[in-house]
C-alpha positions in Angstrom: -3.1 63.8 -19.1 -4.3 60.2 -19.4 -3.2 57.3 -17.1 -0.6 55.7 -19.3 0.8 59.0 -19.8 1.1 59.6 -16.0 2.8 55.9 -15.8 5.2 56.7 -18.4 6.0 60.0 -17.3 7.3 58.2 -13.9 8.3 55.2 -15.1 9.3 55.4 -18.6 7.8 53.8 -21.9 5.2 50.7 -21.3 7.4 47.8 -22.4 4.6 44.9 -22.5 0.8 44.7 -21.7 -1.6 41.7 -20.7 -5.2 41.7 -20.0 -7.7 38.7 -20.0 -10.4 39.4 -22.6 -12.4 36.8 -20.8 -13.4 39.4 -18.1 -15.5 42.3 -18.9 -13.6 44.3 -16.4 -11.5 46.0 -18.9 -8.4 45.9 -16.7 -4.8 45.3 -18.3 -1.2 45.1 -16.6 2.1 47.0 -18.3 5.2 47.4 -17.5 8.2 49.2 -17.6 12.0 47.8 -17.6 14.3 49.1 -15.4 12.3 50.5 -12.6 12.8 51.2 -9.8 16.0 50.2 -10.5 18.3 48.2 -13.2 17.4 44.4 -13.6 13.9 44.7 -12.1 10.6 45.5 -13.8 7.2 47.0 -12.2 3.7 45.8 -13.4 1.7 48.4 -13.0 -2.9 47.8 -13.3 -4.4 49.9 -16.1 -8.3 50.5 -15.8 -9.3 49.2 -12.2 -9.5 52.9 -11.9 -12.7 52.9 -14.0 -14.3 51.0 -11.2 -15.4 53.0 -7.9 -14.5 51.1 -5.0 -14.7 51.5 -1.0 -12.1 53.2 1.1 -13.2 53.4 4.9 -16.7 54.3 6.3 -18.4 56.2 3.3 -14.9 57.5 1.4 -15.0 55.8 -1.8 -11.3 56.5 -4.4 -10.3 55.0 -7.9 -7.2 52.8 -7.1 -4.4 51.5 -9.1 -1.7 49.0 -8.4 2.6 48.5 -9.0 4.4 45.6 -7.8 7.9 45.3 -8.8 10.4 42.0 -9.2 13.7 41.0 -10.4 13.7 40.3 -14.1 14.4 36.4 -13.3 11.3 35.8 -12.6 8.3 35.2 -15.0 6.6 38.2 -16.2 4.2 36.5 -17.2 3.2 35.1 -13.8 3.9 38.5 -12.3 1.6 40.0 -14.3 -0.9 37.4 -13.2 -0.5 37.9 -10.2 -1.1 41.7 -10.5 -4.2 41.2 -12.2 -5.6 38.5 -9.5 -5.4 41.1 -7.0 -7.0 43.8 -8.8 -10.1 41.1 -10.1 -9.9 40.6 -5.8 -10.2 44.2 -5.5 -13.5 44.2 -8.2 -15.0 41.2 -6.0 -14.6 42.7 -2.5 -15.5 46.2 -4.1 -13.0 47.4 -1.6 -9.5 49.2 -1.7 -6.3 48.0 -0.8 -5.5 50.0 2.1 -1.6 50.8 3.6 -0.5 48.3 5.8 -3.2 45.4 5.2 -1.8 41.8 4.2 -3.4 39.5 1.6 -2.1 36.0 2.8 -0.4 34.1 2.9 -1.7 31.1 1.4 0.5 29.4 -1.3 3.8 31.2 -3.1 3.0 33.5 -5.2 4.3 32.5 -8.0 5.8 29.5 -9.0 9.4 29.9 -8.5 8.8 31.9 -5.2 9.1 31.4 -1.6 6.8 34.4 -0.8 3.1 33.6 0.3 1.8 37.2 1.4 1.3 40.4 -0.3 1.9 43.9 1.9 0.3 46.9 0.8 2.3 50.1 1.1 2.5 53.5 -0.7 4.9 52.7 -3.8 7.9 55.1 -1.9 10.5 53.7 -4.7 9.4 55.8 -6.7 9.0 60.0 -7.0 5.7 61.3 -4.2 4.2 62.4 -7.4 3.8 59.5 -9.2 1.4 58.3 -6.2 -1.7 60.1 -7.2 -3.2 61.0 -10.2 -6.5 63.5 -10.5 -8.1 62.9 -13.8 -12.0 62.2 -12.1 -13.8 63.7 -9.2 -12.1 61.0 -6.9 -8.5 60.8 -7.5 -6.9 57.7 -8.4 -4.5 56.6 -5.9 -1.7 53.8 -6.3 -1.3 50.7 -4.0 2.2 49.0 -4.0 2.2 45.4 -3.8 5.1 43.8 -1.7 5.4 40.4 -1.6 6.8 39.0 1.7 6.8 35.7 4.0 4.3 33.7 6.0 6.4 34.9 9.1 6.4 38.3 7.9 2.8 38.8 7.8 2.6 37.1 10.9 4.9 40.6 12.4 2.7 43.3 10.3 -0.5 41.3 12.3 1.4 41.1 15.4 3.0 44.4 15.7 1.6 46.6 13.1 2.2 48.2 9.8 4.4 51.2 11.2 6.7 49.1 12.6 7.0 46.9 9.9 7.9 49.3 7.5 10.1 51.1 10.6 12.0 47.2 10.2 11.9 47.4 6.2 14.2 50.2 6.1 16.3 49.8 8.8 17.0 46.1 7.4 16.6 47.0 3.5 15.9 43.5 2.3 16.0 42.6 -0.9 11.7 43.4 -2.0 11.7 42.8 -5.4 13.2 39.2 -5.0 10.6 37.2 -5.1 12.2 33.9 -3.8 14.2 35.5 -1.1 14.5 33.0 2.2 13.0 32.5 5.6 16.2 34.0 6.5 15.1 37.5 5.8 12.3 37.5 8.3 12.4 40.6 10.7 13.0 40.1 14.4 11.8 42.5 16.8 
């Protein structure tokens, strides 16, 4: 089975693709309507796979990414997004690891109040959609959340197990991408 088979087996049919022919990295972003849920959409990295990168000490996996948003906001600039942080991925030759924050710096997107990106394990979605063996090293998937300055300030403070302890016990809205300050979890 190839990649975009294992995507749409999970997630559906690929509704729209990008990629920037500018880079030789060969990486593109899909996505699929309607997941994880009605009225959002999840971008989804296609080919950052084909590139080894580090995991911890010597481990070394292929790694892929999702992020998912409301359909309000620009797919366009999602997808952007998406493909930003896989290009940082390239640069750093590192993977994305569960509970490590990118940010924050400025929103990101325009339209957005969120300036961090969370990494987690993409739990909307079914367990076996989270790895995929096609190469000696499996491939495994990196979900993107993006969340506030304040909230990144908690995952550094108290950790990544308790902030996704406070994620669902508070269920905030994830996929809204200009939720408020409001949101932020208290300890």
């Amino acid at each position: 089975m190839s990649l975009p088979e294992h995507y749409e087996r999970h997630l559906g049919e690929i509704s729209h693709g990008w990629s920037d022919e500018k880079q030789a990295h060969g990486i593109q972003v899909v996505s699929f309507e309607g997941q994880p849920e009605l009225g959002t959409r999840t971008f989804a990295t296609l080919g950052l796979s084909r590139h080894i990168v580090a995991m911890s000490g010597t481990r070394q996996i292929r790694q892929e990414l999702l992020m998912s948003a409301h359909d309000a906001f620009s797919a366009d600039a999602v997808a952007g997004l998406v493909l930003s942080l896989a290009e940082y991925i390239l640069e750093r030759g590192k993977a994305f690891l569960r509970g490590e924050v990118i940010g924050p710096g400025a929103p990101v997107i325009a339209g957005a109040t969120l300036a961090a990106i969370y990494v987690t394990n993409p739990s909307p979605f079914d367990k076996t959609l989270a790895e995929f063996v096609s190469e000696p090293e499996a491939t495994v998937f990196a979900y993107l959340v993006p969340i506030t300055g304040a909230e990144a300030s908690l995952v550094r403070e108290h950790g990544w197990s308790w902030f996704e302890d406070q994620l669902e016990q508070q269920n905030p809205d994830i996929w809204n991408l200009a939720r408020s300050e409001e949101v932020v979890l208290q300890r």
